[in-house]
N, C-alpha and C positions, 0 to 999 in steps of 0.2 A: 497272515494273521497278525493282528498287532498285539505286541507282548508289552504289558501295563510299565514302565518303570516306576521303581520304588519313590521315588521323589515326584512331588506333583512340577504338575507346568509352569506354576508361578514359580518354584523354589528353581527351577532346572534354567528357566530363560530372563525372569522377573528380576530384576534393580528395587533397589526401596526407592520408596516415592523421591527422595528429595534428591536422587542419585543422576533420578532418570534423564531430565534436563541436561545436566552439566556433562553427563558422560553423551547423548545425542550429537552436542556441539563440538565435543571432541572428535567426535568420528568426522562429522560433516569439515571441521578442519583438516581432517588428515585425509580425506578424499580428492578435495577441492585443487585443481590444475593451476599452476601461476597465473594471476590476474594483473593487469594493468590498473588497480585502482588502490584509492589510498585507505590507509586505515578504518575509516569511519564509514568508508563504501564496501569495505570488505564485511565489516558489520552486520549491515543491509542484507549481505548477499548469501552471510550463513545464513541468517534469520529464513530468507527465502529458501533454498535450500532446506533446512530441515522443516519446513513446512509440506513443500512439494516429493521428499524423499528422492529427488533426481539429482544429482550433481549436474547431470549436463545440461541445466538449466543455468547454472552460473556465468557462463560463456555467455549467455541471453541478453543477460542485465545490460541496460546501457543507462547510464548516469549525464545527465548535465551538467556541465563545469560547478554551477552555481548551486545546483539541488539540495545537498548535504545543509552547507550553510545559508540559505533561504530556509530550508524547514526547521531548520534550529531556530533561527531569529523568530519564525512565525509560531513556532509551538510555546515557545521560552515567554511571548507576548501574550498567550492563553485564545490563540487563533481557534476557529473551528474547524473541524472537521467533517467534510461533505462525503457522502459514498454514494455511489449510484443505488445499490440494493441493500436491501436492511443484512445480509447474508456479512458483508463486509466487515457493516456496523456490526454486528455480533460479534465478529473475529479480533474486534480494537480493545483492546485491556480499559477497562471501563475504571478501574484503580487507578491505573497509570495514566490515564487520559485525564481522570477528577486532578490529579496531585497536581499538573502543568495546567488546573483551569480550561482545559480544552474540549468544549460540549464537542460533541459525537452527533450529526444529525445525519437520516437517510433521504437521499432527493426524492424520495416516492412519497414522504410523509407529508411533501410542499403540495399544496393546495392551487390546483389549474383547470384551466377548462381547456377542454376539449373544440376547437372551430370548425368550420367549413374547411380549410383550407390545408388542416394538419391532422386531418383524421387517419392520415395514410402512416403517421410517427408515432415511432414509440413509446410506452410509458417513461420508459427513465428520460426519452430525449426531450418533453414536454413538462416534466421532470426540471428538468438541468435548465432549458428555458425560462421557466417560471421562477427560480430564483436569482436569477439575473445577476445586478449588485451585490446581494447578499453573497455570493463568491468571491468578491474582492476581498484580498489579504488573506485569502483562506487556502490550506489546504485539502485538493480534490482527490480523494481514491476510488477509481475508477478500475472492476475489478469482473464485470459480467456483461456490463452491454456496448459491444461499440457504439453503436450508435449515442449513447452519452456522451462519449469520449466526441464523437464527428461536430455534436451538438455544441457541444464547448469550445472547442476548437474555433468552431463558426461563430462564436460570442465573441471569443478573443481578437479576430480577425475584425469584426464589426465596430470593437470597442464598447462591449457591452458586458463586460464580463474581464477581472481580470485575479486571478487565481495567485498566490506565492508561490503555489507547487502544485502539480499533476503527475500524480501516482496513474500511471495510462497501465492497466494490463488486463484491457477485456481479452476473452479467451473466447475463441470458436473458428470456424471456416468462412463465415462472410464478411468481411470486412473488417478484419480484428486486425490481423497482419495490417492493414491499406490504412486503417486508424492514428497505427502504432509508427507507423511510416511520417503519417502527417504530423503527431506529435511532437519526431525529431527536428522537422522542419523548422520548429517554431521555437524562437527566443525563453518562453515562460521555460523554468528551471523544471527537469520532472525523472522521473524513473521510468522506465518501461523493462519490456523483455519480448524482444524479438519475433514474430512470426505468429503464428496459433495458441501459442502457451501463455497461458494467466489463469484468471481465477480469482473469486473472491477469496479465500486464503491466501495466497500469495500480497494480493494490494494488502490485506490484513496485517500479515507481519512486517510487508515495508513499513507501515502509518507504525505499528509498535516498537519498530529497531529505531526509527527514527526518534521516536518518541523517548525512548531509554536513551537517546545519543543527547536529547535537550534534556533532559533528568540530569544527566551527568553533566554537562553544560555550567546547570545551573548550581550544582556543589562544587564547582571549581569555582566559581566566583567568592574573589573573600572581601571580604565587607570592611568598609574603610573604616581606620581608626577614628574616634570619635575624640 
């Protein structure tokens, strides 16, 4: 039988709001196993982390040499941002994305037709097709469909498409891992995380740690004497 305690549930478990944040990333700190990566990828890697609530997800992450500072330079320039699903878009701090100038577009909102020839592909992949050049200099978070991610890939390889950064972490059992694989393959600077696991929150809070790392970026610059 459950016997009531005297204090309700928020007062016995609950943090005041502005508590809640700051104490989250302290835990996710002091969970978190030694990592091989530098300050501003460790960053990255809480953000994911307290998103996903799994620490053994940080092992996952794999970072390209160049990643970090390619998405700084492209955010810091008021580059856009591309997501395979509006899911992603939702998850991008819409504050923080305005302050850096950096529109927020979803690749399903692009305008395409359907052929003879690609009826057999997906929306996001017909998607990610359709805006072609408009991905050059940009950053892509890719966060639900491999097949966006395979799409892009195959732009990049064609020279028809060429991105500053790919945020890759479609999540599921068919071709997500085999995506994520071909991703590393490829020169373009990008995040992933290993195997089956992603998510349109995860891509979310990369595009936002990143985006806090060009914010801070941009107030260490000090402005020359006049």
């Amino acid at each position: 039988m459950h016997v009531r305690n005297s204090q309700s549930l928020l007062k016995r478990y609950g943090l005041a709001a502005s508590q809640i944040e700051p104490r989250s990333f302290q835990i996710v700190r002091g969970l978190l196993p030694p990592l091989s990566v530098s300050p501003a990828e460790m960053e990255v890697v809480v953000r994911i982390v307290h998103t996903c609530g799994d620490p053994g997800v940080a092992g996952l992450v794999v970072f390209h040499p160049r990643c970090v500072d390619a998405a700084i330079q492209a955010l810091c320039k008021g580059t856009t941002v591309f997501t395979d699903v509006r899911m992603v878009a939702a998850g991008i701090k819409g504050k923080l994305a305005g302050s850096l100038g950096c529109p927020v577009r979803c690749a399903l909102d692009t305008t395409f037709t359907v052929g003879e020839g690609n009826r057999d592909l997906t929306q996001t992949a017909l998607a990610m097709q359709a805006l072609g050049r408009q991905l050059d200099g940009s950053i892509v978070a890719i966060g639900n469909a491999p097949t966006a991610l395979l799409a892009l890939l195959d732009m990049i390889d064609e020279g028809l498409a060429a991105p500053a950064v790919i945020i890759g972490m479609p999540v599921g059992f068919v071709a997500a891992a085999e995506a994520k694989q071909e991703l590393a393959r490829r020169d373009t600077p990008f995040i992933t995380i290993q195997g089956t696991r992603g998510g349109s929150a995860m891509a979310a809070a990369t595009v936002n740690a990143l985006m806090l790392l060009a914010r801070d970026a941009e107030r260490e610059v000090v402005p020359e004497a006049t």
